[in-house]
N, C-alpha and C positions, 0 to 999 in steps of 0.2 A: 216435050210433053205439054199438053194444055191445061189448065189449071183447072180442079173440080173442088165443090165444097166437100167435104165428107163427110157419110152420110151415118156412120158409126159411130160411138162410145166407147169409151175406155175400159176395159176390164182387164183388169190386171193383180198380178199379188194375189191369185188363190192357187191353192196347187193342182200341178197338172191332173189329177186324179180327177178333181170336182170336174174340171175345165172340159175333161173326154164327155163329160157327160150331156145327156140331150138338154136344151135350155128351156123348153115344153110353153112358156109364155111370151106374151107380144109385148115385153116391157122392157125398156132399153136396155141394154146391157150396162150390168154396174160392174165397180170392183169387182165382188166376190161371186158373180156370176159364170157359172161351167160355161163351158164353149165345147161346141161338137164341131168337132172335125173329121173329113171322111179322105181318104184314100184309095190306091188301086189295093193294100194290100191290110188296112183296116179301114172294114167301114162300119160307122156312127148312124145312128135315127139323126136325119136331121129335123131341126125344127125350126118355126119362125122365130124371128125378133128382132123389132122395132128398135131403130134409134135415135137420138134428137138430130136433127138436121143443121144445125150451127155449134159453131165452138166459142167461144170470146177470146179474143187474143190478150191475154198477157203473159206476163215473163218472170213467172215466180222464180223466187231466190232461191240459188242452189245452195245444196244441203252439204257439209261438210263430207267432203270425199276421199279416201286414199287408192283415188284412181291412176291410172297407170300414167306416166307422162304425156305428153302430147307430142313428143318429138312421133315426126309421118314416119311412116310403117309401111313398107312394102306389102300386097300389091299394088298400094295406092301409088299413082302416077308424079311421076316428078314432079310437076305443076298444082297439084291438091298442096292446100291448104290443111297441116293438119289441127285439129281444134280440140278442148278439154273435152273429157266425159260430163265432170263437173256441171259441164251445163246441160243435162239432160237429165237429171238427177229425178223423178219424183219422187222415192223414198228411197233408201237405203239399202242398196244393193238392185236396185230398179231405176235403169233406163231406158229411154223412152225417144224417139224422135218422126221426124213425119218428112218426107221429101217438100222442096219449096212448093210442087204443084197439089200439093198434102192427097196425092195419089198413091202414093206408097208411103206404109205408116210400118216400124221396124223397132224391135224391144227386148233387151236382156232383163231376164228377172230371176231371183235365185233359185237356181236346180232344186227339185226336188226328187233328189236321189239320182244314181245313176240312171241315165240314157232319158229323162226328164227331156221329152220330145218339146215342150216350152220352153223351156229358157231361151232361148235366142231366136227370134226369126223376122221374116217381113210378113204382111199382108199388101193386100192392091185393095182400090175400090173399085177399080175397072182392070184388065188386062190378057191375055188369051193363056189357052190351053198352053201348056207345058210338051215337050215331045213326049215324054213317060212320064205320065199321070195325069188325072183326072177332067174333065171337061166342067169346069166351074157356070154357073148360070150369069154372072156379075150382075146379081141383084143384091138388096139391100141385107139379103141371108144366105146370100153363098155364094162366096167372094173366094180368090186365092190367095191361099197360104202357103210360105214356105218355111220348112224349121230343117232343124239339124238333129239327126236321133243316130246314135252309137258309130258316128263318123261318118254318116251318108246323107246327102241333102235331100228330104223328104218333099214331094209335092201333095198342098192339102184343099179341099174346101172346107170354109168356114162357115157357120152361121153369128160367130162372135168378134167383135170387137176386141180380138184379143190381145194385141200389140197397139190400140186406138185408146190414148189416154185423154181427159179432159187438157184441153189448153197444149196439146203437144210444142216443143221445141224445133224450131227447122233444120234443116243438118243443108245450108244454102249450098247450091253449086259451085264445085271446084272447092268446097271441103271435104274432109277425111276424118273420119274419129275412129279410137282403137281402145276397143274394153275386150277385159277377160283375151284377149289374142286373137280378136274377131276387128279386122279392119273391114268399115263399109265408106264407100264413097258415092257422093252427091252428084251425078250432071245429067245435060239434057238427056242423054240416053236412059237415064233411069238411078235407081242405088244399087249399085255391086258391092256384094261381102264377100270374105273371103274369110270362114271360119277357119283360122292357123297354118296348118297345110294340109288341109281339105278343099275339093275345087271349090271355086266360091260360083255365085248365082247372081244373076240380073233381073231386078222387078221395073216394069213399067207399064203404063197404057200397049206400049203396041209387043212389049219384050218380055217371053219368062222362063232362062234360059238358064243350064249346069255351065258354068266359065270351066276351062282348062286351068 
């Protein structure tokens, strides 16, 4: 994958209720900004919304965690590296990470209520149609999403920011991290999860794919 700046903000931490909803202004995505998402089988108003164009890099300190081990987790590959949640932490019970090409940006945040179509998924800032589901514009307000809703891996367009936090953490190549029972791993092919034993999915520039 080739490296892109990203061209989203972070919004995270509001519940999925606000989030369905249409985001109707041209002002970056914040926190507690809705996010519209559309699908083959629900579809949102979408609307515009502007983001800032740069991130600053640093490496804020992770917050105290009672996250699950680090010992690697299958279906990560013998060879991954597996690494803390810990360091992805932005608040509590909110993780957050970005692939090294920061093309694919991916985020646990706490359910809100069952089948909470948020809580886990990736976004792309560039990458192609899915086999079932939606033809994404890969502009800078409607980009693909993918989440996990009542045990089926959902394909979405976004207009938000919604797994894109300020200052993301990288999840580098040929590592692996495992929150809540949800392994994703890092390499040049893209980030694959694998939400428990649910098939898991492939995000990239050129990949966006249900895994066996």
């Amino acid at each position: 994958m080739t490296s892109r700046t990203p061209a989203l903000a972070g919004c995270f931490g509001a519940a999925a209720a606000m989030l369905l909803s249409a985001c109707g202004t041209d002002s970056p995505a914040r926190h507690a900004a809705p996010a519209t998402v559309t699908e083959r089988v629900i579809v949102t108003d979408e609307s515009t919304a502007s983001v800032p164009s740069s991130h600053t890099e640093t490496s804020p300190a992770p917050l105290p965690s009672t996250s699950p081990a680090t010992t690697l987790q299958r279906p990560a590959p013998d060879s991954a590296s597996a690494v803390s949640p810990a360091r992805f932490t932005k608040a509590p019970g909110e993780y957050y990470f970005a692939s090294p090409s920061r093309n694919v940006y991916c985020g646990f945040r706490p359910a809100n209520g069952p089948g909470d179509m948020l809580a886990f998924g990736c976004q792309t800032m560039k990458s192609v149609a899915p086999v079932d589901g939606p033809v994404c514009r890969n502009t800078a307000n409607n980009t693909y999403l993918v989440t996990v809703q009542w045990g089926r891996i959902v394909h979405r367009c976004t207009s938000q920011g919604v797994y894109i936090p300020q200052d993301p953490q990288i999840l580098a190549y040929g590592e692996s991290v495992t929150i809540r029972g949800t392994t994703c791993v890092s390499s040049t092919d893209g980030v694959a999860c694998w939400p428990g034993d649910l098939p898991g999915f492939l995000l990239s520039r050129e990949r966006n794919e249900v895994l066996g």
